[in-house]
DODREN-439689 format. One record per residue (C-alpha): residue in one letter; x, y, z. Coordinates in Angstrom, 2 decimals. Example, Ala and Ser with C-alpha at 12.3 -4.5 7.8 and 13.67 -1.06 7.14 Angstrom:
BEGIN
<pt 'A' <12.30 -4.50 7.80>>,
<pt 'S' <13.67 -1.06 7.14>>,
***
This chain:
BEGIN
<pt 'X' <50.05 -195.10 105.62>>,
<pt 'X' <52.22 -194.81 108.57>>,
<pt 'X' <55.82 -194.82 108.64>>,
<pt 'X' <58.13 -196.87 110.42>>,
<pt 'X' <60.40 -194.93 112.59>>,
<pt 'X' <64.17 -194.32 112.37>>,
<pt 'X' <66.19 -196.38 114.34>>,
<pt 'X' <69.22 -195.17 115.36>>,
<pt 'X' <72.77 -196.97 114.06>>,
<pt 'X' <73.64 -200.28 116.03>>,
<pt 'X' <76.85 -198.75 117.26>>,
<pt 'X' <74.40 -196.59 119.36>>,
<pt 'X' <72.31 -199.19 120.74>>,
<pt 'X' <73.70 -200.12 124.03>>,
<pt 'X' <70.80 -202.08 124.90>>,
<pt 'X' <66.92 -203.11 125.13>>,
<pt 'X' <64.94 -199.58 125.77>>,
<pt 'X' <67.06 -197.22 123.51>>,
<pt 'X' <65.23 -194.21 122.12>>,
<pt 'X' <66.39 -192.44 118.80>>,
<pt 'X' <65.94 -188.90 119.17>>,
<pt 'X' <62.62 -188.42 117.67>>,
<pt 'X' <60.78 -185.30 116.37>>,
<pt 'X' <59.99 -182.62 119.10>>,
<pt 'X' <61.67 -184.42 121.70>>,
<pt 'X' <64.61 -182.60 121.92>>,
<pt 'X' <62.42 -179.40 122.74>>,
<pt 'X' <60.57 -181.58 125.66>>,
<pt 'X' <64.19 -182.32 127.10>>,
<pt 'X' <65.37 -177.94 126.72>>,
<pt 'X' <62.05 -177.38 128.44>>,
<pt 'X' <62.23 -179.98 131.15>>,
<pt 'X' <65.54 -178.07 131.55>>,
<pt 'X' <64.84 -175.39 131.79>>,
<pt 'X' <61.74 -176.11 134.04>>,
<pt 'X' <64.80 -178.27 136.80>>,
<pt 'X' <67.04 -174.44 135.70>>,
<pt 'X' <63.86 -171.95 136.81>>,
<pt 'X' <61.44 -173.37 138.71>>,
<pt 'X' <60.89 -172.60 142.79>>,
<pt 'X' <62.24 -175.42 145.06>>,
<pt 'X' <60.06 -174.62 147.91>>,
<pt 'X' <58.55 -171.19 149.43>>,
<pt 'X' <61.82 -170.33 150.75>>,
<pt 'X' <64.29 -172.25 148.35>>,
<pt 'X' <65.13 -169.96 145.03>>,
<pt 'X' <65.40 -171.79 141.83>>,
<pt 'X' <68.57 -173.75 141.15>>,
<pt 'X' <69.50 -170.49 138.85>>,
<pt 'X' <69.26 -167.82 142.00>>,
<pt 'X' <70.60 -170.13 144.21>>,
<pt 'X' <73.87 -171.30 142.19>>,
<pt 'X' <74.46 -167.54 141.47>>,
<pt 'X' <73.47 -166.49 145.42>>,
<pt 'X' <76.38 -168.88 146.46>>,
<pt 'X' <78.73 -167.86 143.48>>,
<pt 'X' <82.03 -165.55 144.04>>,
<pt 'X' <83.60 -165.19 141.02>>,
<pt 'X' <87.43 -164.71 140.52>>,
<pt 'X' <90.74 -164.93 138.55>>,
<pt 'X' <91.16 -168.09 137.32>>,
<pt 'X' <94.91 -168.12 138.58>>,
<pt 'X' <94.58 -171.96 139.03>>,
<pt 'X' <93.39 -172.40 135.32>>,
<pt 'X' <90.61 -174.68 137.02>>,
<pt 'X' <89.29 -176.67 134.50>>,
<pt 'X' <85.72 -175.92 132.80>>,
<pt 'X' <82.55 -177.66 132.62>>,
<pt 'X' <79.54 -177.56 130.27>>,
<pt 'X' <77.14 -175.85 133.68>>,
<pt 'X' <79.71 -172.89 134.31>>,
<pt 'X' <80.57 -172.54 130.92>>,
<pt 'X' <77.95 -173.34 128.32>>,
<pt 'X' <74.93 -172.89 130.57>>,
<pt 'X' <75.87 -170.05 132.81>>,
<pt 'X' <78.14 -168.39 130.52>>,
<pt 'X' <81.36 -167.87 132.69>>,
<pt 'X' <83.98 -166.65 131.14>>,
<pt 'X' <87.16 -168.25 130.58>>,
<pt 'X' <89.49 -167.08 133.58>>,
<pt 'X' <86.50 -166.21 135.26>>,
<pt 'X' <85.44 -168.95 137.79>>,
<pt 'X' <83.44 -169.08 140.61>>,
<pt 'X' <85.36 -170.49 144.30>>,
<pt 'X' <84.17 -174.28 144.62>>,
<pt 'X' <83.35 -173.90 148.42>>,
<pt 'X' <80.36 -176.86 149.56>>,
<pt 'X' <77.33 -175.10 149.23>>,
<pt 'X' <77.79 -173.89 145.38>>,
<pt 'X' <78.72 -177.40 144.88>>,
<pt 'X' <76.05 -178.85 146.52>>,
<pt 'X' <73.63 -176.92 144.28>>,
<pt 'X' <75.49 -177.99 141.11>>,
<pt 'X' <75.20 -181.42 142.48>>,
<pt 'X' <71.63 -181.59 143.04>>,
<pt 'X' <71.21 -179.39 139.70>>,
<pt 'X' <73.47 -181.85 137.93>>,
<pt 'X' <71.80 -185.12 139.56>>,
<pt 'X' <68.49 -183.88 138.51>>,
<pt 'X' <68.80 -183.03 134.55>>,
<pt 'X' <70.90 -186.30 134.18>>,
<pt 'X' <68.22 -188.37 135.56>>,
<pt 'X' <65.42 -186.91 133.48>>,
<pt 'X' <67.24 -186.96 130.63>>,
<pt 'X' <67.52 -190.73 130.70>>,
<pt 'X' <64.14 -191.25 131.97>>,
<pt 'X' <62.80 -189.13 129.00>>,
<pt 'X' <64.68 -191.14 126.66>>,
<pt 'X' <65.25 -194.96 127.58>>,
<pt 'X' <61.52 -194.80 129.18>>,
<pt 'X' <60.91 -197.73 131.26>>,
<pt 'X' <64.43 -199.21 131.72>>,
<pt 'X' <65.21 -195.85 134.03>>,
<pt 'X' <64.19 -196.22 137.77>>,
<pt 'X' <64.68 -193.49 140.22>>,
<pt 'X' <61.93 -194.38 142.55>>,
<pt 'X' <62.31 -194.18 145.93>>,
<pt 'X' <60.43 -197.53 145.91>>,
<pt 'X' <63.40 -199.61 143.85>>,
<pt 'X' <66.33 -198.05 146.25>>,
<pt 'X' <64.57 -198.99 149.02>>,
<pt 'X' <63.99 -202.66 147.94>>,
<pt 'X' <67.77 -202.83 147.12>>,
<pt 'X' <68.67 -201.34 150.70>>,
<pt 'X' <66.58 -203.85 151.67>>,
<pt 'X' <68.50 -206.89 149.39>>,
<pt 'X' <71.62 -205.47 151.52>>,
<pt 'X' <70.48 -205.56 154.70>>,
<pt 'X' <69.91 -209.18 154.32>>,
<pt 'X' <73.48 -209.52 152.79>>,
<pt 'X' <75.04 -208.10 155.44>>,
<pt 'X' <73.32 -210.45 157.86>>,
<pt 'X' <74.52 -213.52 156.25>>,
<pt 'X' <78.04 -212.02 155.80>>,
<pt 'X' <77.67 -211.23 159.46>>,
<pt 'X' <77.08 -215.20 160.35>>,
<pt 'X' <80.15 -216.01 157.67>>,
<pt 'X' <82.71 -213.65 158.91>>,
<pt 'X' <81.84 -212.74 162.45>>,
<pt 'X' <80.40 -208.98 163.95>>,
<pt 'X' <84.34 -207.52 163.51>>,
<pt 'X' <84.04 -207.77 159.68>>,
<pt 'X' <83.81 -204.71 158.22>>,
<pt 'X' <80.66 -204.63 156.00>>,
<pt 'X' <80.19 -201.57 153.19>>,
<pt 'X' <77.87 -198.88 154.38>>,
<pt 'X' <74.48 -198.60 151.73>>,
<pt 'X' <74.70 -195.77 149.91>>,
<pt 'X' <71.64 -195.38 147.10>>,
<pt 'X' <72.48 -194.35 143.66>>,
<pt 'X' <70.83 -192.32 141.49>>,
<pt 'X' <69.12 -194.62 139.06>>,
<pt 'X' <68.51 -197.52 137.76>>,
<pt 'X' <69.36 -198.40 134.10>>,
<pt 'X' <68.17 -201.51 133.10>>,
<pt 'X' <68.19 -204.48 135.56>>,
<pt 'X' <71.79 -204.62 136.76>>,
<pt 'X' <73.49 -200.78 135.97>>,
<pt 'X' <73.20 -198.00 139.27>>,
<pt 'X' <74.11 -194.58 138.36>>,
<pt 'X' <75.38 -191.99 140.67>>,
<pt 'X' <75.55 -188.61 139.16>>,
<pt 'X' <78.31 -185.73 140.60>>,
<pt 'X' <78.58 -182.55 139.52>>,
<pt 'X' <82.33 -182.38 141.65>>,
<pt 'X' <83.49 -185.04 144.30>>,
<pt 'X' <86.01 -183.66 146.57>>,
<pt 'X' <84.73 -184.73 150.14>>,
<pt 'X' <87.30 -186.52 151.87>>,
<pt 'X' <84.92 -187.87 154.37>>,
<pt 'X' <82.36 -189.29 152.49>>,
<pt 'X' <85.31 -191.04 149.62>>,
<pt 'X' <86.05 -193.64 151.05>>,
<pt 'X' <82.18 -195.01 152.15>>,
<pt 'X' <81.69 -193.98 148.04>>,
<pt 'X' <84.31 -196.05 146.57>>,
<pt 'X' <83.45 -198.96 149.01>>,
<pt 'X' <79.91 -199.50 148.07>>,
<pt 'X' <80.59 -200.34 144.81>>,
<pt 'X' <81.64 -203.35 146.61>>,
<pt 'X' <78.34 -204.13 147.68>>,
<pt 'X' <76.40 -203.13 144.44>>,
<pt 'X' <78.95 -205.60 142.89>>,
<pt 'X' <77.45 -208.52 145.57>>,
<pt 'X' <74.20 -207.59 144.87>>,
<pt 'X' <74.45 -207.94 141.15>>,
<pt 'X' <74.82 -204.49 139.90>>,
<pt 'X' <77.12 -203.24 137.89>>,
<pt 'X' <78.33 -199.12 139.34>>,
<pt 'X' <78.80 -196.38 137.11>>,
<pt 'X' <80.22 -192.96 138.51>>,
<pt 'X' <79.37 -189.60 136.24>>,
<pt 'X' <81.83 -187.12 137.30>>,
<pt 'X' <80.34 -183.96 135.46>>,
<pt 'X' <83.57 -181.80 136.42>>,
<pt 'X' <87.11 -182.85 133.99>>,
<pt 'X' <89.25 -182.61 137.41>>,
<pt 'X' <87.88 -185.56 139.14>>,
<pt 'X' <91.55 -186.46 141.04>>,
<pt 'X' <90.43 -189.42 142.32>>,
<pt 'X' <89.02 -191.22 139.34>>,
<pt 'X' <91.84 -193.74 139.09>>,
<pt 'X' <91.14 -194.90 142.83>>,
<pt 'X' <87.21 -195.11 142.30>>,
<pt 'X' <88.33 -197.31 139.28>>,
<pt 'X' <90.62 -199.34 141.39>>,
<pt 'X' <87.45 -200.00 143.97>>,
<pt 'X' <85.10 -201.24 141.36>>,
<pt 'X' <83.82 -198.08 139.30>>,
<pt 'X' <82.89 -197.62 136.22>>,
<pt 'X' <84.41 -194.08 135.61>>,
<pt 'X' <83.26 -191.56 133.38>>,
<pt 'X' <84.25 -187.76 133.90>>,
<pt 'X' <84.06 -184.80 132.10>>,
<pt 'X' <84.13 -185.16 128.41>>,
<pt 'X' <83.58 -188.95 128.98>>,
<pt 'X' <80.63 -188.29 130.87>>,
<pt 'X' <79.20 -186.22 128.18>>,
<pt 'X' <80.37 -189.46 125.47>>,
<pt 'X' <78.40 -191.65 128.13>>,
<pt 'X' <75.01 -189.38 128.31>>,
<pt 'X' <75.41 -189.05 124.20>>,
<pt 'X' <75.78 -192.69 123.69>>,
<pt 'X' <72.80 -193.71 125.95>>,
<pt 'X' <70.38 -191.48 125.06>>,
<pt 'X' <71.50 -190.10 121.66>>,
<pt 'X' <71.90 -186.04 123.08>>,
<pt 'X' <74.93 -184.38 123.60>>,
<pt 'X' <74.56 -182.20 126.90>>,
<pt 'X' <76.79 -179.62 126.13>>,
<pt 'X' <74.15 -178.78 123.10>>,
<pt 'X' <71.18 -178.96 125.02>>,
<pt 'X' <72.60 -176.69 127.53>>,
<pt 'X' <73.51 -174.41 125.33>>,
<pt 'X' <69.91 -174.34 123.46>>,
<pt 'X' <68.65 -174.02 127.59>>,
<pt 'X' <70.82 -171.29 127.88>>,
<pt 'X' <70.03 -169.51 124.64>>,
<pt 'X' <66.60 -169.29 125.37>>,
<pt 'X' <66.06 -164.95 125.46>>,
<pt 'X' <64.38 -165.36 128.50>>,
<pt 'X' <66.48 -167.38 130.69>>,
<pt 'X' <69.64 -165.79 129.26>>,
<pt 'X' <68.40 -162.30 130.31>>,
<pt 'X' <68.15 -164.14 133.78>>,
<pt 'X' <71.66 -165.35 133.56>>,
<pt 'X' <72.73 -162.06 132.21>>,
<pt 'X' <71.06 -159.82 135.16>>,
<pt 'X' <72.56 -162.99 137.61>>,
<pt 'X' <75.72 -161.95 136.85>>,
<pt 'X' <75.63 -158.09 136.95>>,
<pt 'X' <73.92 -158.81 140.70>>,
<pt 'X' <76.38 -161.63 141.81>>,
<pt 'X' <79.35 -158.62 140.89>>,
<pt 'X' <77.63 -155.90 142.70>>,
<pt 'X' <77.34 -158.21 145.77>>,
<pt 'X' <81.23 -159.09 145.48>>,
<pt 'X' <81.91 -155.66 145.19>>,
<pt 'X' <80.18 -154.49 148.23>>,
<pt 'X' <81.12 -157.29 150.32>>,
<pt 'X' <85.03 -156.11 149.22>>,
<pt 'X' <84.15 -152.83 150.05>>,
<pt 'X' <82.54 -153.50 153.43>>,
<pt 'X' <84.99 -155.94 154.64>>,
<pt 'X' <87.84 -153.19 154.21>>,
<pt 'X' <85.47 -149.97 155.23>>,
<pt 'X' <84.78 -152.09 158.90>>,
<pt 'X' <88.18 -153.73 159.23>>,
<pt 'X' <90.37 -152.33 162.44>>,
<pt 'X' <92.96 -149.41 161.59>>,
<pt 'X' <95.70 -151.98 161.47>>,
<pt 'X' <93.86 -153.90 158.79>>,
<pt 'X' <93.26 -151.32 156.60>>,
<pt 'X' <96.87 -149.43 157.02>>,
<pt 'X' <98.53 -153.11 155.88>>,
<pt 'X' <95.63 -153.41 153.06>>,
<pt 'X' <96.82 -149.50 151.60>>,
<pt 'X' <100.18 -150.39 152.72>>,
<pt 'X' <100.75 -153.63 150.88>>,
<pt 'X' <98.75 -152.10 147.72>>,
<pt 'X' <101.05 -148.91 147.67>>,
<pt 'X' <104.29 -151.67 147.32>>,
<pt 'X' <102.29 -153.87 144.77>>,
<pt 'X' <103.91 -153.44 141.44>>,
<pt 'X' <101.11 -154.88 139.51>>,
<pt 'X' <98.64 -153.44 140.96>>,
<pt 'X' <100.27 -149.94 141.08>>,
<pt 'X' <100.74 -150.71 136.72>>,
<pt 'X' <97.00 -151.24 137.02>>,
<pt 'X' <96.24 -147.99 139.07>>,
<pt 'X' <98.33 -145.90 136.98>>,
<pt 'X' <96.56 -147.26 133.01>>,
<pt 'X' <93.28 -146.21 134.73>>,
<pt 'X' <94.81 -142.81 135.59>>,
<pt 'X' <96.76 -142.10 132.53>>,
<pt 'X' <100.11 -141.69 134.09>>,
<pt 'X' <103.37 -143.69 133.92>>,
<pt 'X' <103.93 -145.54 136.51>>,
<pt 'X' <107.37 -144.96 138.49>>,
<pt 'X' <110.64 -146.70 137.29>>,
<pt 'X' <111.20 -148.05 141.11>>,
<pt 'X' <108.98 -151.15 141.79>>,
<pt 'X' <109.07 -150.07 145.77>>,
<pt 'X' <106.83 -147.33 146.28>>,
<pt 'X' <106.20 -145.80 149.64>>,
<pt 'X' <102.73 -144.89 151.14>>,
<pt 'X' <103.98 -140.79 151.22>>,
<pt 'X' <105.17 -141.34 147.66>>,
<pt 'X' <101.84 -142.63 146.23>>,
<pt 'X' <99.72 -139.30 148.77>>,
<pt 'X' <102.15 -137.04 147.21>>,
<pt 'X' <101.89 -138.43 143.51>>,
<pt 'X' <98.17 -138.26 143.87>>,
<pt 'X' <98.24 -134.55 145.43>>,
<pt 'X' <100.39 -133.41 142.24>>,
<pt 'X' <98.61 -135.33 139.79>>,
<pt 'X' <94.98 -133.39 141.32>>,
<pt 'X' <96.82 -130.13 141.41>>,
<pt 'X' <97.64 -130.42 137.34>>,
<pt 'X' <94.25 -131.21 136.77>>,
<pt 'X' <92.52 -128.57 138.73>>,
<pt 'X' <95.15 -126.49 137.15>>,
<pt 'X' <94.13 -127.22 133.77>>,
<pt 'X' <90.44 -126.90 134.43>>,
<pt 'X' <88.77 -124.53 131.88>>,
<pt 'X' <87.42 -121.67 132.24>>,
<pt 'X' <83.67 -123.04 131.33>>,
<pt 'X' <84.32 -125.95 133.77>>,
<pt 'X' <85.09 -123.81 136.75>>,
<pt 'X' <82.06 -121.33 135.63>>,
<pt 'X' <80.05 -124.69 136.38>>,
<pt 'X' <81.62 -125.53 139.46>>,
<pt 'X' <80.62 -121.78 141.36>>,
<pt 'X' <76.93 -122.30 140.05>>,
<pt 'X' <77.15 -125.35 141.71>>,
<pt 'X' <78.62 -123.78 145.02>>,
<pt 'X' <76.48 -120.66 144.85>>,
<pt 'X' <73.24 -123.01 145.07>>,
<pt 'X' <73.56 -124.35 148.47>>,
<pt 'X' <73.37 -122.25 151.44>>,
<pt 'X' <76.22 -120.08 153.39>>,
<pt 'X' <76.75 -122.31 156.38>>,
<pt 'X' <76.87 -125.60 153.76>>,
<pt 'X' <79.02 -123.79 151.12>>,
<pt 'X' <81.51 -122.99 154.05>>,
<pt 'X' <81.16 -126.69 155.33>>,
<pt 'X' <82.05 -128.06 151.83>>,
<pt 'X' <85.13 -125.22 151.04>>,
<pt 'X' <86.51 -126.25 154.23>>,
<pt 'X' <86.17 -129.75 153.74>>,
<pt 'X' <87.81 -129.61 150.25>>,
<pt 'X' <90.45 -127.25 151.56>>,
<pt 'X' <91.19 -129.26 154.68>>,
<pt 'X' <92.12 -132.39 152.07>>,
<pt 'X' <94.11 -130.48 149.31>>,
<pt 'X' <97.75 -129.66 148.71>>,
<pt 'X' <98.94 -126.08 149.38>>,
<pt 'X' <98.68 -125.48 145.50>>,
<pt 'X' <95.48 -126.89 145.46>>,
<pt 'X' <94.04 -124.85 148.03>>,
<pt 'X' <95.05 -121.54 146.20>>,
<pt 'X' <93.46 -122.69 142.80>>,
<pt 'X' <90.35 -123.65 144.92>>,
<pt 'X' <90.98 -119.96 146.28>>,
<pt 'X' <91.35 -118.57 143.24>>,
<pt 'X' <88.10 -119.99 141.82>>,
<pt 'X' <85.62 -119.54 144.62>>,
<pt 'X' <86.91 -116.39 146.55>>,
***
């Protein structure tokens, strides 16, 4: 005899078309995830995953900028660790964001979700013909709101539009205006603002939006489809696959910072890269810094001059080659004795040219 299936509690029945999460759904929704997460884009467009990463540059969260379920519980940031928001690692997020949002509703409220092409075309259409009659009403000098299509459809009178972070001066005000015209045509807006610091949520609220951002968002998603985000991006992310992905993301995402750092000083003019050494040699904190990784004490006097720092680092490589033992040295002529006379003169000379006077007489006194 078959059962009849759960329904979920009224409180979480917003309307016609709700699905209670049923069994084996939830690991349809972590695949189709992870399928939006992985999957190739086009022959020459990466997967969301490369491509967020590809665009990342990770820094110190001086700002405290706030977190989000992507960065954090999907692509493991670290807390004081957060990528630059510049527009094309937003615009990935965005489409990424857009994307799993949408399926996620149309794998769970089934036929009341429209994001065809078909449907926003038909309500451009319903628009055009508004603005013509508010053209004959109010002359050709009244301003009409531009059409903007959402992202879905829920049920017959909600549009959706989905952001992952809205900070594009240009394009606010032509967003908070055309909730003005979904309003005229019947529909009721609703603005998912994926990212907590959504500054202008109070305006977008003031022109006719339904506002839901960060945590609220996540509240929204849960209470309309019955699936918390944050846990299924966690379960996407804890797959041992993709979070080897994420993992070796990372590690490459560094080593590109690092070399771009490393490139941008080694090919800057002289005057660049005197003020860089300059400014670093005055730097208290980062002189504290230098000095843990060296195992020294870092000098009482904040100001520290360029010559200061050169001779520190002299006398600080003359007490270690000082201190060298005897088996380390031993090690050091093998290593000399195996290359050839003209390159063991080459490399002496070398070494010698760059060492204090004491230096040069242990180097002396070790190699003849």
């Amino acid at each position: 005899m078959n059962k009849k299936p759960k329904t979920a509690p009224a409180e979480m029945l917003p309307g016609p078309g709700h699905n209670y999460p049923a069994r084996n759904q939830r690991q349809d929704i972590v695949a189709a995830i992870t399928e939006i997460l992985l999957r190739e884009r086009a022959s020459d467009v990466p997967c969301f995953l490369d491509s967020i990463f590809e665009k990342a540059c990770v820094t110190i969260d001086i700002k405290s900028t706030a977190r989000d379920v992507i960065t954090t519980d999907l692509l493991l940031f670290e807390e004081g660790r957060s990528p630059n928001h510049n527009n094309l690692y937003n615009a990935d997020l965005g489409n990424f964001t857009e994307k799993i949002v949408a399926t996620l509703f149309q794998m769970t409220r089934g036929d009341t979700v429209d994001a065809s092409i078909a449907t926003m075309q038909e309500i451009e259409q319903q628009s055009e013909a508004l603005r013509r009659v508010w053209f004959r009403k109010y002359g050709r000098n009244a301003k009409f709101p531009s059409w903007k299509k959402g992202d879905f459809l829920l049920g017959s009178s909600t549009i959706v539009e989905c952001k992952y972070r809205f900070r594009s001066c240009d394009a606010k005000y032509k967003q908070i205006k055309v909730a003005e015209l979904y309003k005229e045509l019947g529909l009721s807006p609703v603005f998912l603002h994926l990212s907590p610091d959504f500054r202008d949520a109070d305006v977008f609220q003031a022109g006719g939006w339904e506002v839901h951002c960060g945590e609220g968002m996540i509240e929204y998603i849960e209470h309309h489809t019955g699936y918390n985000l944050r846990d299924l991006l966690r379960e996407v992310s804890a797959q041992p696959v993709v979070r080897q992905r994420i993992i070796d993301a990372h590690a490459h995402m560094i080593e590109e910072q690092k070399g771009r750092l490393w490139r941008d000083y080694k090919f800057a003019p002289e005057e660049v890269r005197l003020d860089f050494t300059r400014n670093f040699a005055n730097h208290a904190p980062g002189m504290h810094d230098l000095a843990d990784q060296i195992e020294i004490d870092p000098p009482p006097d904040i100001t520290i001059r360029i010559d200061g720092l050169r001779n520190r680092t002299k006398a600080l490589c003359d007490e270690v080659t000082l201190k060298l033992p005897q088996e380390k040295r031993d090690a050091l002529l093998g290593i000399i004795l195996t290359l050839d006379e003209d390159q063991r003169a080459e490399l002496l000379s070398e070494v010698l040219s760059r060492s204090s006077g004491t230096t040069q007489m242990t180097v002396m006194s070790v190699f003849g």
